[in-house]
RODO-117213 format. One line per 3 residues: their letters; for each residue x, y, z of C-alpha. Coordinates in steps of 0.001 Angstrom, whole numbers, always signed. Layout:
<sites>
A	X,Y,Z | ...
</sites>
This chain:
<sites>
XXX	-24044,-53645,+69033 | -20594,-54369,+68512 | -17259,-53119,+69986
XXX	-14548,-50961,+68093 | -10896,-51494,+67637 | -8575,-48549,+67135
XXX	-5498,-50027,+64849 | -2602,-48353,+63792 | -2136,-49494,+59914
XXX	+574,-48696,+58480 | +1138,-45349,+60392 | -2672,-44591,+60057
XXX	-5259,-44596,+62452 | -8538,-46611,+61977 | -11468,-47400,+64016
XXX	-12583,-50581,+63142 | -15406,-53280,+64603 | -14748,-56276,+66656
XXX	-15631,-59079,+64317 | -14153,-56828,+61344 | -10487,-56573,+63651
XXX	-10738,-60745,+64099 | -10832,-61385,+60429 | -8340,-58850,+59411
XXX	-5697,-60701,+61902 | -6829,-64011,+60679 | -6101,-62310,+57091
XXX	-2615,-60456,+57956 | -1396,-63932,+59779 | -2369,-66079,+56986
XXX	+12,-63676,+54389 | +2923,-64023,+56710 | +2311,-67365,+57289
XXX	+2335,-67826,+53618 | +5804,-65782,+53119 | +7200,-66981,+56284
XXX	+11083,-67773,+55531 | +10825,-65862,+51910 | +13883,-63578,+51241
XXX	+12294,-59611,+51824 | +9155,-61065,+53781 | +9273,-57914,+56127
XXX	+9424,-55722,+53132 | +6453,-57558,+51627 | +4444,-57785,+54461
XXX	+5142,-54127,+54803 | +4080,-52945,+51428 | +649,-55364,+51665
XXX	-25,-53463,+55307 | +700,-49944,+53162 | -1482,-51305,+50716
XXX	-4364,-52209,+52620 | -4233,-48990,+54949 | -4474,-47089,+51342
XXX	-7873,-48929,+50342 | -9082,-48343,+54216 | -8373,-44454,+53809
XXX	-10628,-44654,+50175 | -13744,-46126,+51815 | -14166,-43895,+54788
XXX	-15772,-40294,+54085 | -14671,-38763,+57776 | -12154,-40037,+60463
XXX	-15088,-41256,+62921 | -16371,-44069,+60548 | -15968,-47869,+61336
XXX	-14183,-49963,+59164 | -16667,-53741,+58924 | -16821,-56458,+57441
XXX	-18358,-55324,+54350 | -15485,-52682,+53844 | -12988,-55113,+54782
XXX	-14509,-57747,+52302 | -13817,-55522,+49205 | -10459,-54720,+50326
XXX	-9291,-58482,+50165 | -11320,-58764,+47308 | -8925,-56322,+45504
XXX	-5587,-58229,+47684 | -6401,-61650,+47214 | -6729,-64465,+49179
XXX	-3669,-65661,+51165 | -4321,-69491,+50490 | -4789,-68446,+46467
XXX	-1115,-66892,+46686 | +1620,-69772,+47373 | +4934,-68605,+46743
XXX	+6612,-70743,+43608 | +9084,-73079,+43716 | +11241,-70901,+41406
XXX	+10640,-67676,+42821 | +13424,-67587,+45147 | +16628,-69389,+45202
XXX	+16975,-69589,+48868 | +12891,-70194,+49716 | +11437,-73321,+50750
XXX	+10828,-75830,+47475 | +7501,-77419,+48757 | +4741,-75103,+48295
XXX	+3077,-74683,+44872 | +1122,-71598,+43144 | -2059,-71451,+42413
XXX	-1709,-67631,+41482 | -3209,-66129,+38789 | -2309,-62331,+37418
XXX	-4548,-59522,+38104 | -5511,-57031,+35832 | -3897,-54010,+35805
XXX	-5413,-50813,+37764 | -4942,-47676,+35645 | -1284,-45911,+35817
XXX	-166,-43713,+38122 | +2316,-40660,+37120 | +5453,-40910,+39897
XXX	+8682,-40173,+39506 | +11118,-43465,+39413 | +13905,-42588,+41150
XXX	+15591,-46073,+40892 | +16233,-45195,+37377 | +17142,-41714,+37589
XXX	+20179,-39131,+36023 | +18746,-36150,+37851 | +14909,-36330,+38918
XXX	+13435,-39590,+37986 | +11163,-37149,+35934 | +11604,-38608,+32165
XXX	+11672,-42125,+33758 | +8407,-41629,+35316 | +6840,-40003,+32158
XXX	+8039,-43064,+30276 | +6098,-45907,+32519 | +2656,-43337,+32037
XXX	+3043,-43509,+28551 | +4750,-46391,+27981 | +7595,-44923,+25822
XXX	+10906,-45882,+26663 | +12813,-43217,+28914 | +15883,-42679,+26711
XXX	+13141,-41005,+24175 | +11428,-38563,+26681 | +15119,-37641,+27849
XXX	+16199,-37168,+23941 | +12921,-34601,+23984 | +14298,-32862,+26871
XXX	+17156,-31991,+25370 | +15486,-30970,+21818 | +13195,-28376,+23432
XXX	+15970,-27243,+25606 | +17791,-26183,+22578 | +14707,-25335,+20811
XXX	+12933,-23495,+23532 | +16573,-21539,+24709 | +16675,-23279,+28146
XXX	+12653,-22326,+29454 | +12121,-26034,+29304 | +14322,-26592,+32343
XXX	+11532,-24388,+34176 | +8383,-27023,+33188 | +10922,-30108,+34229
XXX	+11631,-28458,+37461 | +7861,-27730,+37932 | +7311,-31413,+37129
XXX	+9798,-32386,+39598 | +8077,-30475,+42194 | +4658,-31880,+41486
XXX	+5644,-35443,+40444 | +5559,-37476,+43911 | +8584,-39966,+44051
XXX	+7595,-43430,+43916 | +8942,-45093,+47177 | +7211,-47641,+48247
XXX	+6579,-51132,+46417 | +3166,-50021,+45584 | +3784,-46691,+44380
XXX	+6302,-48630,+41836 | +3192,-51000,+40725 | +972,-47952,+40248
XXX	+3153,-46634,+38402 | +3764,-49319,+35836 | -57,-49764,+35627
XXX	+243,-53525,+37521 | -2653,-53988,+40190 | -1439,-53479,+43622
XXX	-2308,-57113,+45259 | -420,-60002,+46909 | +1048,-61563,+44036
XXX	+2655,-57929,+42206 | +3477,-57077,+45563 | +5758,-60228,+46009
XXX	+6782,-60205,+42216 | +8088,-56803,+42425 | +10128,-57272,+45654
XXX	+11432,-60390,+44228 | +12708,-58661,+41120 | +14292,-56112,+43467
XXX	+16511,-58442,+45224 | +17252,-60137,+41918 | +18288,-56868,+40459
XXX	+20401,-56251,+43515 | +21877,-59292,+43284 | +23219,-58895,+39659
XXX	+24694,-55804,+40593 | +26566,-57278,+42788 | +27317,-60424,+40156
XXX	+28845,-57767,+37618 | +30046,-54498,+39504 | +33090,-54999,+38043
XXX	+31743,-55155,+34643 | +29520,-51949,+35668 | +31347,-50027,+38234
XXX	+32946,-48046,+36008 | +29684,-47357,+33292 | +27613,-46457,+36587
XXX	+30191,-43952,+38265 | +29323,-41410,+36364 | +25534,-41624,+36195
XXX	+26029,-41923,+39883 | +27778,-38939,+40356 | +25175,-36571,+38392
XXX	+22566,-38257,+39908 | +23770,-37399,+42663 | +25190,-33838,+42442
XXX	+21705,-33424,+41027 | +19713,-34822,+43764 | +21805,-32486,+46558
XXX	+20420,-29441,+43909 | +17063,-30830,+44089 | +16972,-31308,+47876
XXX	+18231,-27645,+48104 | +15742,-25859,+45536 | +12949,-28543,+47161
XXX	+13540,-27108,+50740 | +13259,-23573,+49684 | +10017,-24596,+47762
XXX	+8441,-26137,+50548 | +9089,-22915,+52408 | +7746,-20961,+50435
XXX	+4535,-23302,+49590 | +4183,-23424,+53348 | +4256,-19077,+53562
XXX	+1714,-18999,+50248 | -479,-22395,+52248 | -795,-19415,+55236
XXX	-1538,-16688,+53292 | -3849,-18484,+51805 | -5570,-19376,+54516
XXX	-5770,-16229,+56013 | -7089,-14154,+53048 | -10116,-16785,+52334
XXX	-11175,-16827,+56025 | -10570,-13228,+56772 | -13073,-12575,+53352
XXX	-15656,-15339,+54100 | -15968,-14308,+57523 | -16497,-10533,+56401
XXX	-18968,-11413,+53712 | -21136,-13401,+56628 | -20546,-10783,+59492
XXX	-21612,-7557,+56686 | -23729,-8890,+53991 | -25925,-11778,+55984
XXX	-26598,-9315,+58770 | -27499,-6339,+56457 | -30108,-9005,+55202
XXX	-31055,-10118,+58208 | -32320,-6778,+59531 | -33414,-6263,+56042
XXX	-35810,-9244,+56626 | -36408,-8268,+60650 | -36331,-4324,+60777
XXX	-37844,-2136,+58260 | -35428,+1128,+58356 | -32369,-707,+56897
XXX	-34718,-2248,+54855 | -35664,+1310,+53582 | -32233,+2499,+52821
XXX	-31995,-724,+50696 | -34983,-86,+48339 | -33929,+2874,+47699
XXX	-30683,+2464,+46011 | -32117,-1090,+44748 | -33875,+624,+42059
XXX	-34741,-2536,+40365 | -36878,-3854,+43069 | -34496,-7131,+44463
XXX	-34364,-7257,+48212 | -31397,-6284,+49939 | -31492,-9583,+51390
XXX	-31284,-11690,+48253 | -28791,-9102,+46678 | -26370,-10340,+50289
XXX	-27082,-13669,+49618 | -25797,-13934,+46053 | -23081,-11575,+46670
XXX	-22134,-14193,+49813 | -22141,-16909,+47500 | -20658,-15353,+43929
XXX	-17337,-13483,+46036 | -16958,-15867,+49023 | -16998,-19509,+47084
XXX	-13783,-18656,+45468 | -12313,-17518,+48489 | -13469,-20870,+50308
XXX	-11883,-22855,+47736 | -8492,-20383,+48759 | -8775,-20902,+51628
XXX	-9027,-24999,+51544 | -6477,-24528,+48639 | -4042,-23428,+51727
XXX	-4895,-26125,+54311 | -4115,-28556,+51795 | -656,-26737,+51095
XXX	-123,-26881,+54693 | -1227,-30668,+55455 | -447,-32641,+52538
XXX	-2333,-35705,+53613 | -5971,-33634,+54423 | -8619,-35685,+52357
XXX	-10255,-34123,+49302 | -13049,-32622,+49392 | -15785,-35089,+47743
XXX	-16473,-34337,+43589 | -20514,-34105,+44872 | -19599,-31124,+47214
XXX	-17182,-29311,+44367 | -19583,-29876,+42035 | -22820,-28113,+43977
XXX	-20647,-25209,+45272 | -19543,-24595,+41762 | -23193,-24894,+40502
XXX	-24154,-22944,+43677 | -21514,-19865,+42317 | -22491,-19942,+38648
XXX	-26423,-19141,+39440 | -25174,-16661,+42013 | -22856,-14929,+39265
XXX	-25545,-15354,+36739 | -28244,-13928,+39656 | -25962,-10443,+40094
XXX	-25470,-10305,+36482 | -29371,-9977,+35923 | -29394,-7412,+38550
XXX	-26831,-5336,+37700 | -28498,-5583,+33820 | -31503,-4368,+35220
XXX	-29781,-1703,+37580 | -28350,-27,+34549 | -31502,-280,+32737
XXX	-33469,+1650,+35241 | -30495,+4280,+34687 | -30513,+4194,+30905
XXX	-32425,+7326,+30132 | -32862,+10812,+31386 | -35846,+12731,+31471
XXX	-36462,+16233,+32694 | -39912,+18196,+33665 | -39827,+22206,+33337
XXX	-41608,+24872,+35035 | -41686,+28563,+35068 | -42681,+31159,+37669
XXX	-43155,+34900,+37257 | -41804,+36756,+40229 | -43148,+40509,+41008
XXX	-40233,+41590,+40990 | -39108,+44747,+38162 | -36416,+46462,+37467
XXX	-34986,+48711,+40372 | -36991,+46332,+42770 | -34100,+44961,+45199
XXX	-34756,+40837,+45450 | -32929,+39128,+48618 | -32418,+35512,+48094
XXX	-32830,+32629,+50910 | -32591,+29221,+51293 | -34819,+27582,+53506
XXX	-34320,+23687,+55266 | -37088,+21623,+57052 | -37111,+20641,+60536
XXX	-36694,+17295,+59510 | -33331,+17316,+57538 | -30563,+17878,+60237
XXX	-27248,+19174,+60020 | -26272,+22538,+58443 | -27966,+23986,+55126
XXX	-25975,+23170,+51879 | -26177,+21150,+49400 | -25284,+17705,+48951
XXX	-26169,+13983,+47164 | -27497,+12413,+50992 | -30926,+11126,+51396
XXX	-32774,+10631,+54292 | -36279,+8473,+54541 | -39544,+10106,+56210
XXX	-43003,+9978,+56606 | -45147,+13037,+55298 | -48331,+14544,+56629
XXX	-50323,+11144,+54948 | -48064,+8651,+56627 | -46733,+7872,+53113
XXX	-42833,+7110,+53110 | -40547,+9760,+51072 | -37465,+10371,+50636
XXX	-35837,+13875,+50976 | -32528,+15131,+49307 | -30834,+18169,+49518
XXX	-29254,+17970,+45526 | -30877,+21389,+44341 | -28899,+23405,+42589
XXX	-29297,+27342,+42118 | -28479,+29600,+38732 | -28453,+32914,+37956
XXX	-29233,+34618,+34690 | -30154,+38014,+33026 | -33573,+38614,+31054
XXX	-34536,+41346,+28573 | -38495,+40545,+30509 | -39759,+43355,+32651
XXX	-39970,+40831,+35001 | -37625,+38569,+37219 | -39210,+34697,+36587
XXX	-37982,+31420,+38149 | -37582,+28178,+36197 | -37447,+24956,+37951
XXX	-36151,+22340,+35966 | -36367,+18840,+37304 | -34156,+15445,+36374
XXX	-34219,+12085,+36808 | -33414,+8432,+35314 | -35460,+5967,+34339
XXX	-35868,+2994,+31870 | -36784,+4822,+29369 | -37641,+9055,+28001
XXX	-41168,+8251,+28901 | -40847,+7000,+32605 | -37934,+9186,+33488
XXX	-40293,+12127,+32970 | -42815,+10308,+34702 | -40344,+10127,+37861
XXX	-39222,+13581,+37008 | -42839,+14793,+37769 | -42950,+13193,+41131
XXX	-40250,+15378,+42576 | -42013,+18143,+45219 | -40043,+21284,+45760
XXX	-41329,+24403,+46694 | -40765,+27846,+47129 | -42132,+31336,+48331
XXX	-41926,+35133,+47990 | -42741,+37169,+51117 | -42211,+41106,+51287
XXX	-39494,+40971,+47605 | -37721,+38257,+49609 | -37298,+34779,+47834
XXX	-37684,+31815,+50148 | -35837,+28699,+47943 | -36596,+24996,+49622
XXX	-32905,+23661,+50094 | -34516,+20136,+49557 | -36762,+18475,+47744
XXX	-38777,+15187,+48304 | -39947,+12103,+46067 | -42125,+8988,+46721
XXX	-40406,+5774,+47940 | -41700,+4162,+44844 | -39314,+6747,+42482
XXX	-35993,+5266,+44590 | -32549,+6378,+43723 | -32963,+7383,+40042
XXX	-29703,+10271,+40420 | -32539,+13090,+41117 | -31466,+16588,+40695
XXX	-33267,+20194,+41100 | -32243,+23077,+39108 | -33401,+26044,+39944
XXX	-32703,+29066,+37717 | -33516,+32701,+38490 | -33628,+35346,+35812
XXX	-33030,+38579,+37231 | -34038,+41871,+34707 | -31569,+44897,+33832
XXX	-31571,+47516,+36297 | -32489,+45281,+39212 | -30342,+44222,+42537
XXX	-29866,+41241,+44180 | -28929,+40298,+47523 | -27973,+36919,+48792
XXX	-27872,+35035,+52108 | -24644,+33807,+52811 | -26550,+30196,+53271
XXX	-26770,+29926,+49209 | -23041,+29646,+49130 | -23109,+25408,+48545
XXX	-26252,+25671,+46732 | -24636,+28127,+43889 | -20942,+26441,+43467
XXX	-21327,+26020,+39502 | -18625,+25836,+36994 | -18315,+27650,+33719
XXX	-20772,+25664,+31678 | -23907,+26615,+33947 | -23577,+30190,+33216
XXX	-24096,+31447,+36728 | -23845,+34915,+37097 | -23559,+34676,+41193
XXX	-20016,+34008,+42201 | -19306,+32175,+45336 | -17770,+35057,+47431
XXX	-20469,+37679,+46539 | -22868,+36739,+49257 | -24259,+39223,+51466
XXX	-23365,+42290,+49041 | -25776,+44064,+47132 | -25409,+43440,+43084
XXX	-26610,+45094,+40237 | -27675,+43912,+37251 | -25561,+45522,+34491
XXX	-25089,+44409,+30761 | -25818,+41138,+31482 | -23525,+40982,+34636
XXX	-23979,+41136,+38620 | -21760,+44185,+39815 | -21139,+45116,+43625
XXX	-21057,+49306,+43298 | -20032,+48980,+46755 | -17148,+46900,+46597
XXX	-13185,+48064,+45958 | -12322,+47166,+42108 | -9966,+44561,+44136
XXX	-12936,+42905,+45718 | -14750,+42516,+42143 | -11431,+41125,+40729
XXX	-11369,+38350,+43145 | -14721,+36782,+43223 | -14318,+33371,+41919
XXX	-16180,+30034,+41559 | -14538,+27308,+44408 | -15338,+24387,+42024
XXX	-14814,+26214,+38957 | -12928,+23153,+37712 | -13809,+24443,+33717
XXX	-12207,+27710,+33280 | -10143,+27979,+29884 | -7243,+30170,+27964
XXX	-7808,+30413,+24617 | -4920,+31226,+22353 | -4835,+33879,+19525
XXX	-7470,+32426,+16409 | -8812,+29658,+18228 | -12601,+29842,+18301
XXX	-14158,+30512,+21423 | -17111,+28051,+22283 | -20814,+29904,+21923
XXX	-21710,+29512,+25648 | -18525,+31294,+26716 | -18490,+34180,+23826
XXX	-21660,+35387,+25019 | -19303,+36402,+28208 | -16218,+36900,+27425
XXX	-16419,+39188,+24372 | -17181,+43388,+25493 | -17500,+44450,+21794
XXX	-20949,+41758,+21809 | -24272,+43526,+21836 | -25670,+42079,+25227
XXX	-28661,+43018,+24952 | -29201,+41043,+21423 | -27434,+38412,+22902
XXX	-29482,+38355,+25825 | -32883,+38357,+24448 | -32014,+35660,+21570
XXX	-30555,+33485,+24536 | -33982,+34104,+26494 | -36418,+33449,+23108
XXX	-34096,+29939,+22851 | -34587,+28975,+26364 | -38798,+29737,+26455
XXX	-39071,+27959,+23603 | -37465,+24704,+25134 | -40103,+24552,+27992
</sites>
């Protein structure tokens, strides 16, 4: 078992073993032995210490790993040996003249794409481009200002976009990266070395340059004080996106888990929820597999927001590894793909409509008096009307059904002797065939006691039919001469528009109504009470100007000089003949 070191490197923390920490001093001592008296030896030293902290922070995967020996092995490997880098006798003019160089030059590394401030007018932006493609800069600047002219100034927005994104090249490494030169011992010294040379033939000819450089100097930088301005604003406002960030992704990954995984957990444990999920799941996936693709195919992307923001907010947070991205993408793509085969086969299930038709002769003639009722069950609670809820039960075989109060109630005239009810019932399915099929499953029922019509305000189907948009109609046809009276509990069940041809008007509960030329008419009521009976959802109701033809369904109503009676009984034939 050996003992850990914690080192600071560079301004970075590392944990590193005992025998690891020896050779690494025995390493660092060596190089400053070897550049001991060397004009810039803290600056070199420095940059190798940079260097080496860099290639520590690639080879650890979390912030609790050990640097060893083996890690610490590849890193000089990569540096260079100090006793393999002797500084030359020619290097500098002031360093000691004894020691000779057995150096040899690396290989370059791949380039890096930094801004090179040293060699700047405004950004360091077409200097930087230049070293990544090796093109001179006075080339990529001449381009600037051709698609500036060209492009009517949007160029300036890319370059400033650059300059945002483009790190600066500061240290002595960054400027080796970015020429493509391997960042080891010997570049490291070379390029300090050509530093201090470079200083020192400014200061050989600044009168020869002072006056060429005043001016770059001076937009360079008037420039740079308009970059650090626009920079700090940036930053600000990267720093207010970085939190937003963060706090949509987490706020909608921590949703998704809290709703979806523990509406498929109880879908999995508890068999109620479950229920309510196979029923609108008409294509048979479990609720919990529908939450678990959902999770994945909505709350990846926000992850990736969310991570997106923490590395806005701490610039030097390590990147995620290429393995992980790569399996989360994978990971969202089958879930997308998953949902997509659902909702294909959701809409498939819905695809077709089918409808099953019965009929009912009623004893009831003309001057018979009919009173109409609608009737609930003791196991649907709440108050008796009509609506699009469901609720799952258990009938008198222990078999699971579902019960829905979507009936809806018509009514028409006949030319028959005798009132008859229709019952038409619709559903969707996959197809014409198997929506009837469903259709057929539907149970509603019905009763006459003592001329008094008992209507079911529900019906029921078996928990293998599911959601399938199931809807009763139920259509009474009412002969001339006869009267009808209705409980004021039909009100919901009879709110029909225009195109349903209702003769019942909401408002005309709980009056007795005659059946006259095809119409129900209160002899009862004031001619102002018959004038104001209306349909609440009568969302349909039309003006026709002068010559514009009137639609079949509504001439049958709306013109007096129409024999209703031939009207009637054609309408009736068409409608018997369609069961």
């Amino acid at each position: 078992m050996n003992k850990t070191v914690n080192i600071n490197l560079a301004g970075i923390f590392f944990h590193i073993d005992e025998d690891a920490y020896a050779k690494l001093q025995r390493y660092l001592t060596a190089i400053k032995r070897s550049f001991e008296g060397v004009t810039g030896e803290d600056e070199i030293i420095a940059d190798i210490e940079a260097r080496i902290s860099e290639l520590f922070s690639a080879k650890i995967q979390d912030a609790r790993q050990v640097i060893s020996t083996k890690e610490l092995d590849e890193v000089i490997a990569v540096m260079g040996q100090p006793e393999d880098y002797m500084v030359d006798d020619d290097i500098f003019e002031d360093a000691p003249k004894s020691k000779k160089s057995k150096r040899t030059q690396s290989s370059g590394s791949g380039k890096k794409l930094y801004r090179d401030v040293d060699n700047a007018y405004i950004g360091g932006v077409s200097s930087g481009l230049g070293h990544y493609f090796g093109v001179d800069s006075i080339w990529i600047r001449l381009a600037w200002v051709f698609l500036v002219l060209v492009g009517f100034g949007s160029p300036i927005l890319i370059y400033i976009l650059l300059w945002i994104l483009m790190p600066e090249a500061t240290s002595t490494a960054d400027k080796l990266s970015m020429t493509g030169k391997a960042v080891n011992i010997d570049n490291i010294q070379e390029k300090v070395k050509e530093g201090f040379e470079n200083v020192a033939d400014a200061v050989k000819n600044v009168d020869y340059d002072k006056y060429g450089n005043q001016a770059k100097k001076g937009a360079q930088g008037f420039f740079q004080t308009i970059g650090k301005i626009i920079m700090f604003f940036l930053k600000v406002l990267a720093k207010i996106i970085g939190v937003l960030f963060i706090i949509t992704g987490a706020a909608v990954v921590i949703s998704l888990f809290v709703g979806l995984f523990t509406a498929g957990t109880f879908d999995i444990f508890y068999g109620d929820l479950g229920n309510y999920g196979d029923y609108i799941h008409t294509a048979g996936i479990p609720l919990w597999l529908a939450s678990l693709l959902t999770f994945f195919a909505v709350g990846i992307p926000f992850f990736f927001l969310f991570y997106l923001g923490l590395k806005i907010l701490a610039g030097n947070l390590k990147s995620m590894p290429l393995a992980g991205k790569l399996s989360l993408l994978g990971i969202w793509l089958l879930s997308v793909i998953g949902l997509g085969v659902i909702g294909i086969r959701e809409a498939t299930e819905h695809s077709f409509t089918g409808k099953v038709t019965t009929q009912e002769t009623l004893a009831i003639t003309t001057n018979d008096t009919l009173t109409l009722r609608m009737q609930g069950s003791d196991l649907l609670p709440g108050e008796l009307r009509r609506s699009s809820s469901f609720l799952v039960e258990y009938d008198n075989n222990g078999e699971r059904v579902y019960m829905r109060r979507n009936v809806r109630l018509i009514v028409r005239s006949t030319t028959e002797d005798n009132a008859y009810l229709k019952i038409q019932k619709e559903t969707n399915g996959r197809s014409f065939s198997a929506a009837k099929e469903e259709a057929s499953r539907i149970d509603y029922n019905f009763e006459v006691i003592d001329n008094t019509l008992y209507l079911d305000g529900f019906f029921t189907t078996v928990a293998s039919s599911k959601f399938r948009n199931q809807e009763v109609q139920v259509i009474l046809y009412l002969p001339e001469g006869t009267t009808l009276y209705a409980d004021e509990n039909t009100y919901s069940y009879h709110r029909n528009n225009n195109r349903y041809r209702d003769l019942l008007d909401n408002g005309n509960e709980e009056k007795f109504l005659h059946m006259k030329r095809g119409k129900l008419v209160c002899d009862t009521c004031t001619e102002q009470d018959n004038s104001t009976n209306y349909r609440e959802d009568d969302w349909e109701q039309r003006s026709y100007e002068e010559g514009q033809e009137i639609p079949d369904w509504e001439r049958d109503e709306s013109t007096e000089n129409t024999d209703w009676k031939k009207d009637t009984l054609e309408k009736s034939t068409r409608e018997r003949d369609s069961i």
